[in-house]
C-alpha positions in Angstrom: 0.0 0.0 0.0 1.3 3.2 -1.1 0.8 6.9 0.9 -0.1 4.7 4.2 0.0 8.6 5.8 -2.9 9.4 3.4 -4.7 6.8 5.3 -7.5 7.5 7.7 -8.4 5.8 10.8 -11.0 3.6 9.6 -9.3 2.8 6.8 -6.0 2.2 8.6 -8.1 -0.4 11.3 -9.4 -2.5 8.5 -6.1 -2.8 7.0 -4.4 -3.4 10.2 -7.0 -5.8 11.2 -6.7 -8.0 7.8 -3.1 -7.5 7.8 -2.3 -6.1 5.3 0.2 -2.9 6.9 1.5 -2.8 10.4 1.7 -0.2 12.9 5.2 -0.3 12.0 4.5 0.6 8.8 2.1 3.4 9.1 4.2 4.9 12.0 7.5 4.9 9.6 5.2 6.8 6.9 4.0 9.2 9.2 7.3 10.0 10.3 8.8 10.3 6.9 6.0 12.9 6.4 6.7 15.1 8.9 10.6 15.2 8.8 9.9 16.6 5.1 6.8 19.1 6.4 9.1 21.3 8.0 7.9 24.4 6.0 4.2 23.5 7.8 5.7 23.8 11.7 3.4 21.9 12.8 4.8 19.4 15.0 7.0 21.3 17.4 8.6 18.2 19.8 9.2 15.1 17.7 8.8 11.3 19.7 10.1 9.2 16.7 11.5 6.6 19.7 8.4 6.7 21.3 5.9 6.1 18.2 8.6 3.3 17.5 8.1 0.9 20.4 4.1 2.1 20.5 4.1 0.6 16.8 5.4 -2.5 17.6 3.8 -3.1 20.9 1.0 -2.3 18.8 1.2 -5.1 16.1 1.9 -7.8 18.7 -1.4 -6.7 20.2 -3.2 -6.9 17.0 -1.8 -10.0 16.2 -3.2 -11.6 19.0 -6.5 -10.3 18.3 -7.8 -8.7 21.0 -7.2 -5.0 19.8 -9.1 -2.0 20.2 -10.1 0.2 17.2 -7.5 2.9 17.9 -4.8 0.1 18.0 -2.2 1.5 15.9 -2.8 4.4 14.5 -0.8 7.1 14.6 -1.6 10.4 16.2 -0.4 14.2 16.6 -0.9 15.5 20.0 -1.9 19.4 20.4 0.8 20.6 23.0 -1.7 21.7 25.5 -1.7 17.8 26.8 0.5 17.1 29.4 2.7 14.1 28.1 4.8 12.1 30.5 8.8 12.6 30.1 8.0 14.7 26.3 7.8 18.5 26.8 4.7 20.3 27.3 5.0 24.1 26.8 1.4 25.0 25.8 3.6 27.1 23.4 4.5 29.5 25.7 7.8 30.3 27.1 7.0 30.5 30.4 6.4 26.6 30.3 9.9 26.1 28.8 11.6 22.8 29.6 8.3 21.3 31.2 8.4 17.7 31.2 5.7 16.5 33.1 5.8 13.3 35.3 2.4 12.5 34.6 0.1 11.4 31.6 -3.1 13.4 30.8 -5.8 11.1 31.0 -6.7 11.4 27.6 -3.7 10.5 25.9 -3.2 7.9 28.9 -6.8 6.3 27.0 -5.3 6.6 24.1 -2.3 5.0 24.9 -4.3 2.0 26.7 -5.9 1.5 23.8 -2.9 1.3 21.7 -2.5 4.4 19.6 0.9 5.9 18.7 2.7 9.3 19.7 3.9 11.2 16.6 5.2 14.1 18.5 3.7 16.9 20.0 1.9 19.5 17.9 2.1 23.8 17.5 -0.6 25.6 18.9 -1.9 29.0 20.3 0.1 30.3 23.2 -2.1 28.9 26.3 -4.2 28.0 23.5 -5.0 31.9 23.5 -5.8 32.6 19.8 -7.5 32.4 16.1 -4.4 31.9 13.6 -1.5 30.3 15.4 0.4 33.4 15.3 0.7 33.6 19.3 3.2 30.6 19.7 6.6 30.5 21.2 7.9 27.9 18.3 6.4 30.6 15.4 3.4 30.8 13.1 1.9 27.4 11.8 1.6 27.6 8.0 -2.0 25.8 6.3 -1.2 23.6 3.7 -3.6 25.4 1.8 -2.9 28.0 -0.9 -4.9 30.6 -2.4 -5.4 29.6 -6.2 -1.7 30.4 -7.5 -0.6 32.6 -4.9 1.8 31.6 -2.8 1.0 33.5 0.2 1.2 31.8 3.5 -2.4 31.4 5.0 -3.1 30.4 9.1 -4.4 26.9 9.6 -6.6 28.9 12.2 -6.3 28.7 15.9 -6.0 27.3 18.4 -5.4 23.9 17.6 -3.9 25.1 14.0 -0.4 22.4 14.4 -3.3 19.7 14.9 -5.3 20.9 11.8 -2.3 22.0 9.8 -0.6 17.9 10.8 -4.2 16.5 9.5 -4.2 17.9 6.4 -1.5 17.5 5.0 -1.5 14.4 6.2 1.5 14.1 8.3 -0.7 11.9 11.0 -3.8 9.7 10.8 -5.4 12.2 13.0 -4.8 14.5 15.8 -5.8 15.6 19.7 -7.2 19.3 19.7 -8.7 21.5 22.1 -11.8 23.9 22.0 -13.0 26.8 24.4 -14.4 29.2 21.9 -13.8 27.3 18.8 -10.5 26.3 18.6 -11.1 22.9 16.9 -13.8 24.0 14.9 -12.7 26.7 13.3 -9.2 25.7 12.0 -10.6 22.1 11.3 -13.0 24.7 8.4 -10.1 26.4 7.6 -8.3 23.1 6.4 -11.0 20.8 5.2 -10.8 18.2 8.1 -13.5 17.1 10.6 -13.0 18.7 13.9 -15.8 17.4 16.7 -15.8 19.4 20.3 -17.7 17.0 22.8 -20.2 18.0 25.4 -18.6 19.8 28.2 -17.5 16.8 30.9 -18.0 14.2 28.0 -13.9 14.1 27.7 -11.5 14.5 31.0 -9.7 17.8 31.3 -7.2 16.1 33.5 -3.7 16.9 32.6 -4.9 19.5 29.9 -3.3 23.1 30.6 -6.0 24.9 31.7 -7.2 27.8 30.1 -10.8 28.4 30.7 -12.1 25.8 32.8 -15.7 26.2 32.6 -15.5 26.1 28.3 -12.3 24.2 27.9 -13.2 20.9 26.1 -10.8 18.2 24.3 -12.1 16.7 20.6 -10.8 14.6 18.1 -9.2 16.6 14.6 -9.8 14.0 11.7 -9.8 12.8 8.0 -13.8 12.1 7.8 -17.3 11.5 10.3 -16.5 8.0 11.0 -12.9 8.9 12.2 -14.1 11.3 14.6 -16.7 9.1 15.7 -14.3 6.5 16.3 -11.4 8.4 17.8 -14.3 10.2 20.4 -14.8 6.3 21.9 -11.4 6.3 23.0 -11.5 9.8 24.0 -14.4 9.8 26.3 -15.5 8.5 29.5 -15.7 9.5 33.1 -12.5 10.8 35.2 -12.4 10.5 39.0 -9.9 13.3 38.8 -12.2 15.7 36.8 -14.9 16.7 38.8 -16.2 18.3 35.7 -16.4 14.8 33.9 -19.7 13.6 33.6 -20.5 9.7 34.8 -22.2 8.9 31.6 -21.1 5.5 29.8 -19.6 6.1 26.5 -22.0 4.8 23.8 -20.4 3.1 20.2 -20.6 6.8 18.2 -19.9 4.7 15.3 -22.5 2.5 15.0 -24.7 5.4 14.9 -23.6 6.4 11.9 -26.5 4.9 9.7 -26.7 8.1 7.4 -30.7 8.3 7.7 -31.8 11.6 8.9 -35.0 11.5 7.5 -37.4 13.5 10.2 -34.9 15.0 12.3 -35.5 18.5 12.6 -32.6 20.9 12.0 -33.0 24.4 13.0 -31.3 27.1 10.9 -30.8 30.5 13.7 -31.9 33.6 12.0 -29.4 35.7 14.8 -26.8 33.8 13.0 -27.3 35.7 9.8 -24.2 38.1 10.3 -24.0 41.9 8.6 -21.8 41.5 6.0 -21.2 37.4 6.0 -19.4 36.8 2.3 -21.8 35.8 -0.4 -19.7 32.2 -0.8 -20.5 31.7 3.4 -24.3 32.4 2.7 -24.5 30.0 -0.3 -22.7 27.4 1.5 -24.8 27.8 4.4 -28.2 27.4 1.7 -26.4 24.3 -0.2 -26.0 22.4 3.7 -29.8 23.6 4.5 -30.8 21.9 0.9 -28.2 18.8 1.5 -30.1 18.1 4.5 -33.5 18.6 3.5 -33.2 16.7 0.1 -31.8 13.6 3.1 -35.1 13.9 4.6 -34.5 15.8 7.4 -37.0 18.9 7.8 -35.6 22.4 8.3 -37.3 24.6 10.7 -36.0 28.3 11.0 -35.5 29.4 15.1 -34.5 32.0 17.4 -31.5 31.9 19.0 -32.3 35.6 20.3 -29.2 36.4 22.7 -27.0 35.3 20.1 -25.2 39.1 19.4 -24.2 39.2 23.3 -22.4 35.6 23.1 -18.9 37.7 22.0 -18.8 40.2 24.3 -20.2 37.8 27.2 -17.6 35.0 26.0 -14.7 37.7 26.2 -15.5 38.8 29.9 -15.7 35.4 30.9 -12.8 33.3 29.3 -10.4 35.8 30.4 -11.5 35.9 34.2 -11.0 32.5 34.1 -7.6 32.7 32.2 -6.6 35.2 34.6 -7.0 32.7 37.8 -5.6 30.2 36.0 -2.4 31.4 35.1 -1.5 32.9 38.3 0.0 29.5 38.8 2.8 30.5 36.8 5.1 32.5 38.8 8.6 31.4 38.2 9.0 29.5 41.6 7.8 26.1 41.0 8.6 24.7 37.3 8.8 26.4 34.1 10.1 29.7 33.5 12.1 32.1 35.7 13.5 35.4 34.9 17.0 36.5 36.1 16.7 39.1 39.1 19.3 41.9 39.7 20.4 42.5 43.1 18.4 44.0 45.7 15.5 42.3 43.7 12.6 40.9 46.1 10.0 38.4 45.0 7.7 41.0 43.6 10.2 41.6 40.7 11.0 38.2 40.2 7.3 37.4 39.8 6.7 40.6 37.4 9.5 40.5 34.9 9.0 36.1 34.8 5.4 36.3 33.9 6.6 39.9 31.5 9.2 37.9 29.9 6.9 34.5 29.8 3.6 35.5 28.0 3.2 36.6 24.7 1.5 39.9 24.1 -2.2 37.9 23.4 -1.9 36.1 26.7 -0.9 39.0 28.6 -3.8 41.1 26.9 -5.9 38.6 28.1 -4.8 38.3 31.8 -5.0 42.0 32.4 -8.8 41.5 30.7 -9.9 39.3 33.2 -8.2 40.6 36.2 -9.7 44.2 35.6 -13.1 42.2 35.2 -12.4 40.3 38.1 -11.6 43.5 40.3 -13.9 44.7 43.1 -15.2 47.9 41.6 -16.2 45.6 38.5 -16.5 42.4 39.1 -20.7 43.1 39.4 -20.7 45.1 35.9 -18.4 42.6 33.4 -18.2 39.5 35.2 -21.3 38.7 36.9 -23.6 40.4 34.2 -21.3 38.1 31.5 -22.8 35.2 33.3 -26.0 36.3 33.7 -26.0 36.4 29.8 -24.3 33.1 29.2 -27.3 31.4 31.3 -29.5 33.3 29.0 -27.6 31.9 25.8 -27.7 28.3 27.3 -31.5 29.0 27.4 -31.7 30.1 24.2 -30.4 26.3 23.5 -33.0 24.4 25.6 -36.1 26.0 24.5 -35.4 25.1 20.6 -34.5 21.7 21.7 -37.3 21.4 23.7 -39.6 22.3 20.6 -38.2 18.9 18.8 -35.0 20.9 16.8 -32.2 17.9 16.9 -29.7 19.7 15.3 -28.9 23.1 14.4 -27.0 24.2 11.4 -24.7 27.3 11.1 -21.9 28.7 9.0 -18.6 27.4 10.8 -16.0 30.4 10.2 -17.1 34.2 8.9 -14.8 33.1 6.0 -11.4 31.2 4.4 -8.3 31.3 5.7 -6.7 34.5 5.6 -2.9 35.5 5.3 -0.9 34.7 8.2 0.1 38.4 9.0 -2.9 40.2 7.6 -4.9 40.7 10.8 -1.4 42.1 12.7 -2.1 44.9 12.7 -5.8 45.1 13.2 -8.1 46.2 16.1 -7.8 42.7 18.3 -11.8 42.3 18.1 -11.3 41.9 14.3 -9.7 38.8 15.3 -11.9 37.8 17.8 -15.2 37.8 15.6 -13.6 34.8 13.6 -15.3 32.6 16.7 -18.7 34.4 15.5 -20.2 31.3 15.0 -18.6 29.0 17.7 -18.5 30.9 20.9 -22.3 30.3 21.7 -21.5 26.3 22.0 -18.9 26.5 24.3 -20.6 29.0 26.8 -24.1 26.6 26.5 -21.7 23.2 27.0 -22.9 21.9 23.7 -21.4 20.0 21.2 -20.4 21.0 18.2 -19.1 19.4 14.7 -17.3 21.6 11.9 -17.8 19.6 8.6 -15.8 20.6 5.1 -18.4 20.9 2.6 -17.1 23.4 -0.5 -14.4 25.2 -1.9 -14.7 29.2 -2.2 -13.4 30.8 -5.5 -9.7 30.8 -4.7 -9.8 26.9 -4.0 -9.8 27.4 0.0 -12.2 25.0 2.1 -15.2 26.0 3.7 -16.6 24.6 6.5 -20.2 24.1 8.2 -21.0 23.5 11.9 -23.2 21.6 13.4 -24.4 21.8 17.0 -26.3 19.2 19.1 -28.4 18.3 21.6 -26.2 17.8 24.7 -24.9 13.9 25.2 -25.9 13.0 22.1 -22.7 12.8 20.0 -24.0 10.2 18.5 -26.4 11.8 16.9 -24.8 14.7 16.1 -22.5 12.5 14.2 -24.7 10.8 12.0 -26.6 13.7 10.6 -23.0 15.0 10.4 -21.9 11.9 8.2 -25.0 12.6 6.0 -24.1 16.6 5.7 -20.9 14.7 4.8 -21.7 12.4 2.2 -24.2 14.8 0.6 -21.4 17.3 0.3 -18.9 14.3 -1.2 -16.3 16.8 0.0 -12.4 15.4 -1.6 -10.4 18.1 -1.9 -7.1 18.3 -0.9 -4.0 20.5 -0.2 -1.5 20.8 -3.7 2.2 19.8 -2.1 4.4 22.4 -2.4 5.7 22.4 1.6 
């Protein structure tokens, strides 16, 4: 078999299962791939010794038959996940030489059940960001280009190593992270599959914390069935996460039957944006049409609070940033700035966190602690919740009226040049998670499919957003968005 790295999961379990490649195999393929993707920077901490013995622990495994369906297959992990003995930086300075003595308990499950460790991948400084310009190791480059151009475009952000890895097929698939979006919206930005869970659905234990209360871990894949498969091994409840829900994880890919006829999907007027490209709008009608002409039957709803769900998202992710970071101080690991004499603590403290967070992630910080402060803590913070409640309502009272999925626009447009927002008012930047905040802050989950091409050759993407628990669901009618769209397309090599 030739291109094994082209491979996705599914297809890679079959072939495993009948033999016909090995872990070995795959893994050497995958490796190959990235040592000649440097151009991408995508992984950031290679673990070619690791993935080795995984591989072959692997085939033994599979060869005695008792083999899960993740057995195998090798993985990119976004550098958020702590990863025992391998550096995890969360692409910030501050976390530089970190090599944690402990295993998240997601890659732990994936480990268990026989996966393989590529290396780790770039990402968004504290996963702080929309392009994957705010990283310590540099800007990821998509593997994407606009028609004949040969501008460098962002994968997206957060998660844009894992999206960037994915595409251009330099793993089978990869670990990402979302709080406002940050595995939807680069997944739409390179024409993968990127799934956010139900908040508590996957452990946040050993996952640098950013915002606790949206943080949520997903599989980044090749198709449906992939991310359906690689959530099984994701999910399940964590004694150490008293977020995690006790809920037994169902088989999400047997529930990929592909018949959606009667579901109602629910198409949000707020979502309607001022000024939303033509090519976004007609993508948006051509999933609506996809999934009526599957027999599903479109209702249009109200999602009324839907215009407060940036500003309310913005008050509240950085208050929580802001308590979470305070951890990093210089004292413990990590990090620590070089004092002059007659320095005290103070100093130390100031010019370690000054010289360890990038400009985003100190924007953010002083955000949340003004928010946070006593003379405003009533007017941002509180009144931010108060809204989020309102949002989560929104939510309930369509799914209470028999909506089982709702379809939406995933990004406000392409991928656009790595560099062109620089310069730009920060918000610019922040309304790319337009369409992908409102999930996090209602603990919903959430599916970004590709499903077109705009008229430079870059992917679109569409979301999908479900019921809460019911992945499953959410998946299928996801798989038969996918297979209406018969989406193919993929990146020209030129890295």
């Amino acid at each position: 078999m030739a291109d094994l790295n082209k491979l996705g999961i599914a297809e890679a379990r079959d072939a495993l299962r009948k033999g016909d490649v090995t872990s070995m195999e795959l893994t050497e393929a995958c490796l190959g791939a990235i040592e000649d993707a440097g151009a991408l920077s995508a992984f950031v901490h290679n673990t070619p010794d690791i993935a080795r013995a995984q591989a072959a622990a692997a085939d033994t495994r599979i060869k005695s038959g008792d083999a899960p369906d993740m057995c195998g297959i090798p993985l990119g992990i976004k550098d958020l996940f702590c990863t025992k003995g391998v550096p995890s930086q969360a692409a910030s300075r501050i976390l530089e030489g970190f090599k944690p003595e402990y295993e998240s308990t997601i890659t732990q499950q994936l480990w268990d059940a026989g996966s393989v460790m590529l290396g780790k991948l770039n990402m968004d400084e504290f996963a702080m960001g929309s392009s994957n310009e705010m990283s310590v190791y540099g800007d990821v480059v998509n593997p994407w280009r606009r028609g004949n151009d040969d501008a460098p475009l962002t994968p997206g952000g957060s998660s844009g190593g894992s999206a960037s890895a994915v595409a251009a097929d330099l793993c089978l698939a990869a670990t990402g992270t979302d709080t406002g979006g940050s595995i939807r919206q680069p997944a739409a930005f390179v024409g993968i599959t990127g799934l956010k869970p139900t908040y508590g659905r996957c452990s946040r234990w050993g996952v640098v914390a950013f915002a606790s209360s949206l943080d949520q871990a997903g599989p980044m894949t090749k198709s449906v069935r992939d991310a359906a498969i690689m959530l099984g091994a994701m999910a399940g409840h964590d004694p150490k996460d008293s977020t995690s829900a006790e809920l037994a994880v169902p088989d999400f890919e047997a529930a990929l039957t592909g018949d959606i006829r009667g579901k109602k999907i629910g198409i949000p007027k707020e979502y309607r944006m001022e000024g939303m490209p033509p090519e976004i709008e007609q993508l948006w009608a051509d999933g609506t049409a996809m999934l009526k002409d599957a027999g599903a039957e479109i209702i249009d709803i109200s999602l009324p609070h839907t215009k407060y769900a940036l500003p309310a998202y913005y008050v509240v992710a950085p208050a929580e940033a802001s308590s979470n970071l305070a951890r990093y101080d210089g004292v413990r690991f990590g990090h620590r700035a070089k004092i002059g004499h007659g320095d005290g603590i103070t100093e130390m403290y100031e010019k370690t966190r000054a010289e360890g967070f990038g400009p985003e992630v100190q924007r953010r910080v002083m955000i949340g602690t003004y928010v946070l402060s006593a003379g405003f803590y009533d007017a941002y913070y509180n009144r931010a919740r108060k809204v989020r409640s309102l949002i989560k309502k929104d939510f309930e009272d369509v799914f209470a009226e028999g909506v089982d999925a709702i379809l939406t626009p995933a990004t406000p447009s392409a991928a656009f040049g790595l560099g062109e927002m620089a310069n730009a008012d920060p918000v610019q930047m922040y309304l790319n998670d337009v369409f992908t905040v409102t999930v996090n802050l209602a603990g919903l989950p959430g599916i970004a499919v590709p499903a077109g091409l705009d008229k430079q050759g870059l992917p679109l993407g569409l979301q999908l957003i479900g019921r809460p628990w019911e992945e499953g669901d959410l998946l299928n009618t996801a798989y038969a968005l996918e297979r209406a769209a018969g989406f193919v397309a993929k990146p020209a090599k030129w890295w």
